[in-house]
py3Dmol code that shows the C-alpha trace and the ligand (Angstrom):
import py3Dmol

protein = """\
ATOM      1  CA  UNK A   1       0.000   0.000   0.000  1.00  0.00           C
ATOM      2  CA  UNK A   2       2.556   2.257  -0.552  1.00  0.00           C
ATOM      3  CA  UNK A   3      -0.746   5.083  -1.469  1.00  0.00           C
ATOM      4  CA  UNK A   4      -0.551   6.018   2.750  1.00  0.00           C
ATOM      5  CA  UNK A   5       3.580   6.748   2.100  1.00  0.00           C
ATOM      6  CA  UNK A   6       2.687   9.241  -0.219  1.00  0.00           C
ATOM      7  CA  UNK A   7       0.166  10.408   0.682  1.00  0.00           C
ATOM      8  CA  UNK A   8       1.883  11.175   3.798  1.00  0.00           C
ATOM      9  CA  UNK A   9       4.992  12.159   2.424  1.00  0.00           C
ATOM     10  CA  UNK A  10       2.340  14.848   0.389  1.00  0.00           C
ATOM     11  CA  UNK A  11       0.443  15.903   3.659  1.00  0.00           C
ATOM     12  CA  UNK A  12       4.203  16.525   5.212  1.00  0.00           C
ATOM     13  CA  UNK A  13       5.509  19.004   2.447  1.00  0.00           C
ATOM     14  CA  UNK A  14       2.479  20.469   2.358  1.00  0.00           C
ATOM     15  CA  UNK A  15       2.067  21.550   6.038  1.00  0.00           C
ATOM     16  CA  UNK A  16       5.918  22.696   5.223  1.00  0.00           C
ATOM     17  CA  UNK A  17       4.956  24.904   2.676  1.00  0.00           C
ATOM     18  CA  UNK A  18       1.777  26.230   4.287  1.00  0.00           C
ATOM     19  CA  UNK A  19       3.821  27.018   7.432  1.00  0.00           C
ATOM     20  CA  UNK A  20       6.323  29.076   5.761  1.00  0.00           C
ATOM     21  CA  UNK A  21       4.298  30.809   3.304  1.00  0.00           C
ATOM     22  CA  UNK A  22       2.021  31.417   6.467  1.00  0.00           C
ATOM     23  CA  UNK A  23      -1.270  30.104   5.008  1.00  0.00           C
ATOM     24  CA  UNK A  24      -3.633  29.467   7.972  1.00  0.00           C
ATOM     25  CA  UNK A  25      -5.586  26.629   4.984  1.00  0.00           C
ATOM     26  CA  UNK A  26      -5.707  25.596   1.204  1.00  0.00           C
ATOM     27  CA  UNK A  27      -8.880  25.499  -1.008  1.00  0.00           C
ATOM     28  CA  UNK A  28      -7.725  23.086  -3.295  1.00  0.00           C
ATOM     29  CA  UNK A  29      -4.534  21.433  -4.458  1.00  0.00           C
ATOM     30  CA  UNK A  30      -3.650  19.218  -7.274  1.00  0.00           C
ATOM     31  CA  UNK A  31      -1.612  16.441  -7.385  1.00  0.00           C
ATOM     32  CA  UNK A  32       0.163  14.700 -10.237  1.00  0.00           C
ATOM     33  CA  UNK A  33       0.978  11.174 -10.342  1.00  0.00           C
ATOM     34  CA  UNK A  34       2.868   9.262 -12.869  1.00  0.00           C
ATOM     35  CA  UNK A  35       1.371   5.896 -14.888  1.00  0.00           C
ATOM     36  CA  UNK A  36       3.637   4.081 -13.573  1.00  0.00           C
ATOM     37  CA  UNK A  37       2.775   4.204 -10.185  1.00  0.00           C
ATOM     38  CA  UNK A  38      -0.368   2.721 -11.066  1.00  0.00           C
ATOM     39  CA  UNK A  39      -1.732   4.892  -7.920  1.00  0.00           C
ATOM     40  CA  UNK A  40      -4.744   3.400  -6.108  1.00  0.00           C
ATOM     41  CA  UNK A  41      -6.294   6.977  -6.441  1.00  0.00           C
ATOM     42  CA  UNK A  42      -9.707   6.234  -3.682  1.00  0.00           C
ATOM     43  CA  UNK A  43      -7.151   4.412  -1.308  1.00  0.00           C
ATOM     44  CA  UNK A  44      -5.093   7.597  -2.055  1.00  0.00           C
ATOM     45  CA  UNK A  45      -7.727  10.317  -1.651  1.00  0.00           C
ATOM     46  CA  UNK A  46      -8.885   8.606   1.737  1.00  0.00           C
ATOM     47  CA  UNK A  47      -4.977   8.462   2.610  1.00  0.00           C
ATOM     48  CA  UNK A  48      -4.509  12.443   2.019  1.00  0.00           C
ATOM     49  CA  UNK A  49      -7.796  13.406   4.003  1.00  0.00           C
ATOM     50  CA  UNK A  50      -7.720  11.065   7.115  1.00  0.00           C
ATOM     51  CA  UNK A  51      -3.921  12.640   7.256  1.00  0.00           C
ATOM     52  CA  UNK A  52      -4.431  15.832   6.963  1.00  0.00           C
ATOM     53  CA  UNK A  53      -7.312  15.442  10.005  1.00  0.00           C
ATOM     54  CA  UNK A  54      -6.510  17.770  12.332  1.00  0.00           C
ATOM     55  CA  UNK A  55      -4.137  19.584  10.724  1.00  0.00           C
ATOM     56  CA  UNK A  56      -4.313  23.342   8.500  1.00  0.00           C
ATOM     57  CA  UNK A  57      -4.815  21.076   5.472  1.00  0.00           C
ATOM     58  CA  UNK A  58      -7.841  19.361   6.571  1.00  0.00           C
ATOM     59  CA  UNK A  59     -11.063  20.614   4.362  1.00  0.00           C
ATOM     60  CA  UNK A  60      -8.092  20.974   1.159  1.00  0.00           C
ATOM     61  CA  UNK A  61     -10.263  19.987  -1.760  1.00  0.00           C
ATOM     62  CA  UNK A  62      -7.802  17.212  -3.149  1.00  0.00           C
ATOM     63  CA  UNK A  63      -7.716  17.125  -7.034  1.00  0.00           C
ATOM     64  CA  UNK A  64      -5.763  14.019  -9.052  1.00  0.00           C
ATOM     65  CA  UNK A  65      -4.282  14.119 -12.123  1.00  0.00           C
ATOM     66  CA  UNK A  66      -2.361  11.201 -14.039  1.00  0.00           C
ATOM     67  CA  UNK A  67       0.171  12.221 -16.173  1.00  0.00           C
ATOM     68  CA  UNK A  68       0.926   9.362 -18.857  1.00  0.00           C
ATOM     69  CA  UNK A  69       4.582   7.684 -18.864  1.00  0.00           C
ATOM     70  CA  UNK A  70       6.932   7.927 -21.992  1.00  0.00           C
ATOM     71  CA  UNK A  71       9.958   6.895 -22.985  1.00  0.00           C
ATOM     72  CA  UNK A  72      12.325   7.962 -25.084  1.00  0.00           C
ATOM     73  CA  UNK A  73      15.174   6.176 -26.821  1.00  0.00           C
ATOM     74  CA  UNK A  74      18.587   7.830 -26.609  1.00  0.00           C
ATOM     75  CA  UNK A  75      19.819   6.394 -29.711  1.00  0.00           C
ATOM     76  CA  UNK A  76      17.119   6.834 -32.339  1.00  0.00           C
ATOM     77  CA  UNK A  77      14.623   9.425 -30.574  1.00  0.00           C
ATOM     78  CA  UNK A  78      11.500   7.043 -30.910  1.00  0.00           C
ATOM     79  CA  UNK A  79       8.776   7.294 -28.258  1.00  0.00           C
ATOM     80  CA  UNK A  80       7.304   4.547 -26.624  1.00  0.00           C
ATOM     81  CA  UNK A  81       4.077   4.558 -23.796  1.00  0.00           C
ATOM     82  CA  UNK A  82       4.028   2.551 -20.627  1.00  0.00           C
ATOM     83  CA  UNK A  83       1.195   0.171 -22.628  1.00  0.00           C
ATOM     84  CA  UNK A  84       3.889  -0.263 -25.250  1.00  0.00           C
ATOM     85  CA  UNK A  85       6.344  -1.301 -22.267  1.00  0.00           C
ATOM     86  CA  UNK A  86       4.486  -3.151 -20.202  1.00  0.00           C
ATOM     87  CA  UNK A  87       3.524  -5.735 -23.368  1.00  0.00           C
ATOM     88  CA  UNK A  88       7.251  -5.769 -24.085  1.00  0.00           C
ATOM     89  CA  UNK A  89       7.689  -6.824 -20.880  1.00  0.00           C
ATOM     90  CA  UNK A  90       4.987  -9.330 -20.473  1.00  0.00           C
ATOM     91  CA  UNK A  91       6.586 -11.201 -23.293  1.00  0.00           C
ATOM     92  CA  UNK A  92       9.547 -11.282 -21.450  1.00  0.00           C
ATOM     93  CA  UNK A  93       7.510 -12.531 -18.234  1.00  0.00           C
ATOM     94  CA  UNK A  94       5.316 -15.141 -19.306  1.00  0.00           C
ATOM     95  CA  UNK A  95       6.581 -17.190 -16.538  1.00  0.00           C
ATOM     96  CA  UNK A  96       4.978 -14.442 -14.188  1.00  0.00           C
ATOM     97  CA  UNK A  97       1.558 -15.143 -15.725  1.00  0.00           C
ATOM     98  CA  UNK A  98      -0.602 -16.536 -12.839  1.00  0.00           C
ATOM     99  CA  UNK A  99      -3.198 -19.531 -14.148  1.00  0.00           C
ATOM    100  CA  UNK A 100      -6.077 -17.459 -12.754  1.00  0.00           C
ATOM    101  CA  UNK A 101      -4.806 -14.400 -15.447  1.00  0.00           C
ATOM    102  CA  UNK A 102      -3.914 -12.823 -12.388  1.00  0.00           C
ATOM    103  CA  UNK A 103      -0.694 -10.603 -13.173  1.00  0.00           C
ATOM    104  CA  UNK A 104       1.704  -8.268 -10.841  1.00  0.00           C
ATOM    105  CA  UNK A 105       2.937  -5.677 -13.285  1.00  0.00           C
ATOM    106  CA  UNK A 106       6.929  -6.044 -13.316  1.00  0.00           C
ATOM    107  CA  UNK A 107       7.281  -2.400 -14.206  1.00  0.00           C
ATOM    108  CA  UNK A 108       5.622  -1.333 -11.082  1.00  0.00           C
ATOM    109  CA  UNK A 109       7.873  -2.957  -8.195  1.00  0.00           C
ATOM    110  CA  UNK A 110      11.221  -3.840 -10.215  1.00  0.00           C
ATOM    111  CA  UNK A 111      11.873  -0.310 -12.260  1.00  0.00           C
ATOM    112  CA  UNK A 112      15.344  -1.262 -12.436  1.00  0.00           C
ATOM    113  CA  UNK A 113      14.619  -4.638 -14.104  1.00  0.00           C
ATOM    114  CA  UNK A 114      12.335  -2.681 -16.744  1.00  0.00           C
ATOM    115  CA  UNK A 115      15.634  -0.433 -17.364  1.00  0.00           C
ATOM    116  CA  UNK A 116      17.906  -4.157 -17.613  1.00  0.00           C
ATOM    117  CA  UNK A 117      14.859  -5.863 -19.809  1.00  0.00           C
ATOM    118  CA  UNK A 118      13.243  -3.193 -21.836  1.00  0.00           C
ATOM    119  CA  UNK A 119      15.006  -2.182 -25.410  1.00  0.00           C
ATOM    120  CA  UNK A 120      14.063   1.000 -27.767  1.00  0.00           C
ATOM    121  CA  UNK A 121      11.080  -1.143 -29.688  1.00  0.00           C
ATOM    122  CA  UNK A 122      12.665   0.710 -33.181  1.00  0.00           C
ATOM    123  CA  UNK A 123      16.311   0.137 -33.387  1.00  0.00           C
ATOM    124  CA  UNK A 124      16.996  -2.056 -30.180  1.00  0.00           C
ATOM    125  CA  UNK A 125      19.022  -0.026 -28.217  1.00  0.00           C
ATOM    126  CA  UNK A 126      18.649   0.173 -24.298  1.00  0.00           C
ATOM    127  CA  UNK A 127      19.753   3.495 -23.565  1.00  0.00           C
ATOM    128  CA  UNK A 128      16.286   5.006 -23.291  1.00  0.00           C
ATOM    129  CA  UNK A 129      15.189   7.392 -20.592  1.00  0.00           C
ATOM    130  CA  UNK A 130      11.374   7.282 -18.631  1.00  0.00           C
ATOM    131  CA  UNK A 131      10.804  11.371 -19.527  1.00  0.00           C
ATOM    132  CA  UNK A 132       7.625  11.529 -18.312  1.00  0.00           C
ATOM    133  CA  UNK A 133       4.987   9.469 -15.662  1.00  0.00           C
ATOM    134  CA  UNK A 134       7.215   8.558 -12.766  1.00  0.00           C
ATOM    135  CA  UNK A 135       6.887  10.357  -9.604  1.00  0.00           C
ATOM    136  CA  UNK A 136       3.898  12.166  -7.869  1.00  0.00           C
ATOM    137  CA  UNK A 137       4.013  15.766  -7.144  1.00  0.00           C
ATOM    138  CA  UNK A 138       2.137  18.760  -5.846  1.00  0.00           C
ATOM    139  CA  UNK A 139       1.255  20.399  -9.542  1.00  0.00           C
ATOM    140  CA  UNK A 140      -0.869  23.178  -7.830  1.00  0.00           C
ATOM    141  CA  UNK A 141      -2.274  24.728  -4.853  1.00  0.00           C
ATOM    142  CA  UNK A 142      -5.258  27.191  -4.747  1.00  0.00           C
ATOM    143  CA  UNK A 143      -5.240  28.869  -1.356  1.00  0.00           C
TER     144      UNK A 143
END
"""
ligand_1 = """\
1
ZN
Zn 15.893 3.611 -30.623
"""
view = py3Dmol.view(width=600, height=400)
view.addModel(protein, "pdb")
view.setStyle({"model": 0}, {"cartoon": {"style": "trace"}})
view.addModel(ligand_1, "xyz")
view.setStyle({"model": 1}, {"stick": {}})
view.zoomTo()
view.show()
């Protein structure tokens, strides 16, 4: 469940930056989270508000946004999507296919296998960066 860790890690920078910009509350704030966290976004939103209980922040309208992950191949400029990746991968993992068609996603708890496994799906090459869809920040805050 790793939606309480950031959503606490979120509540925490928050009450930073309300506390020294002296804001005694916040309307609304938007958060950004990348694909490839594959965010639980209720489990999430119930995170942020039981957290922020109590606290200036509590009442903060919370507003989530996914932003799509790309990559893009060093060698040859081609784009790829995380759909793109994650089939490249699944090839790669058929042994990880459950008999129920149950299926962890490797990309979202081994990100450093993905960099070892995946390859540029044009020319081959794997020096390709993840330019877009990985982390989860505060995008906006309306106070
Ligand atoms: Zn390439």
């Amino acid at each position: 469940m790793h939606e309480w860790s950031l959503a606490d890690a979120v509540v925490r920078s928050l009450l930073r930056f309300m506390a020294s910009e002296g804001l005694d509350s916040i309307e609304e704030v938007e958060i950004t989270w990348g694909e490839i966290l594959e965010l639980d976004t209720d489990i999430f939103e119930r995170a942020f508000h039981e957290l922020s209980r109590g606290t200036p922040l509590e009442g903060a309208k919370l507003v989530l946004r996914e932003e799509k992950a790309h990559f893009r191949c060093n060698s040859c400029g081609a784009e790829w999507d995380f759909k793109t990746a994650d089939e490249m991968l699944s090839r790669e993992f058929e042994i990880m296919e459950e008999p129920t068609g149950v299926r962890e996603n490797p990309l979202h708890f081994l990100p450093d296998l993905a960099r070892t496994l995946l390859r540029c799906p044009r020319c081959g090459s794997r020096d390709f960066d993840l330019i877009d869809g990985k982390d989860l920040r505060v995008s906006r805050v309306v106070a």
